[in-house]
N, C-alpha and C positions, 0 to 999 in steps of 0.2 A: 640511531644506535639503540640494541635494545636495553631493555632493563638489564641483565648482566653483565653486555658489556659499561653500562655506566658503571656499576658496582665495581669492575675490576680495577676500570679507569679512575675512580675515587680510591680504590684501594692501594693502588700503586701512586696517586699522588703525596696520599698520606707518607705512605715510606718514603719516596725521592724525600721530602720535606724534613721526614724525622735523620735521615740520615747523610744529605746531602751538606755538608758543615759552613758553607762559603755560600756569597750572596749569588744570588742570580748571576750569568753570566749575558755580558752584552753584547750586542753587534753581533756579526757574524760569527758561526758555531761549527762545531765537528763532532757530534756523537758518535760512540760506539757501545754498538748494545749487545751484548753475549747472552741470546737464550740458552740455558743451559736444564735441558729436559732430560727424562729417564728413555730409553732406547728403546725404538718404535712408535714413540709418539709421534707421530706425522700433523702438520699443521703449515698454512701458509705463511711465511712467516715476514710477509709483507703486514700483514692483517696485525700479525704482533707490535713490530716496528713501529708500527703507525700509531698505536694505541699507545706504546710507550714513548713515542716522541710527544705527542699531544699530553699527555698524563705529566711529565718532564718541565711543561712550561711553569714557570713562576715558582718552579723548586732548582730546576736547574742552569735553564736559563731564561732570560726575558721573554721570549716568542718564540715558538716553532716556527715561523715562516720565516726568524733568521737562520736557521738548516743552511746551508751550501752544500753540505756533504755528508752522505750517514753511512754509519758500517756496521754489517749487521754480522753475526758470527751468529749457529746454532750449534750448538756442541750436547754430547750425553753426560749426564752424572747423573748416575740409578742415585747417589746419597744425597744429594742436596738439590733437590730444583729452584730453581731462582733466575733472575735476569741481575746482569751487572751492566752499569752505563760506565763509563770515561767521559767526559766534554773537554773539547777547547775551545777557548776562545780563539778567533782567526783573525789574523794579522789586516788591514783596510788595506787594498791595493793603491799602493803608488803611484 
């Protein structure tokens, strides 16, 4: 990773952390991440996804490798850019 993307990845974990209010979530998870960019910005947005599930650990829930299922939405807002998560915790199969 290069150096900016660590910076970003430090920068977004500080926020998950200042603003995420409830303890890590455990076991199995379902993020959903809304980048919400100004119109034109073109980017992969797996590359995003990824950063922010990784950056998510130990603010949002215990490990990314308990992911089962991720939803990714990119949307426009020229006013506000930002990323929003949701998580759930997923129910242990029966």
């Amino acid at each position: 990773m290069t150096a900016g993307g660590k910076a970003l990845k430090e920068s977004y974990q500080l926020e998950a952390k200042a603003q995420w209010r409830a303890k890590p979530l455990e076991g199995d998870v379902e993020p959903e991440i809304t980048l919400l960019w100004h119109q034109g910005m073109d980017g992969d947005r797996d590359n995003f996804h990824k950063l922010s599930c990784d950056a998510l650990t130990g603010a949002v829930y215990v490990d990314d490798s308990r992911i089962r299922r991720v939803r990714v939405n990119k949307l426009c807002d020229k006013e506000r850019l930002r990323i929003e998560v949701v998580a759930w915790a997923l129910k242990a199969a029966s």
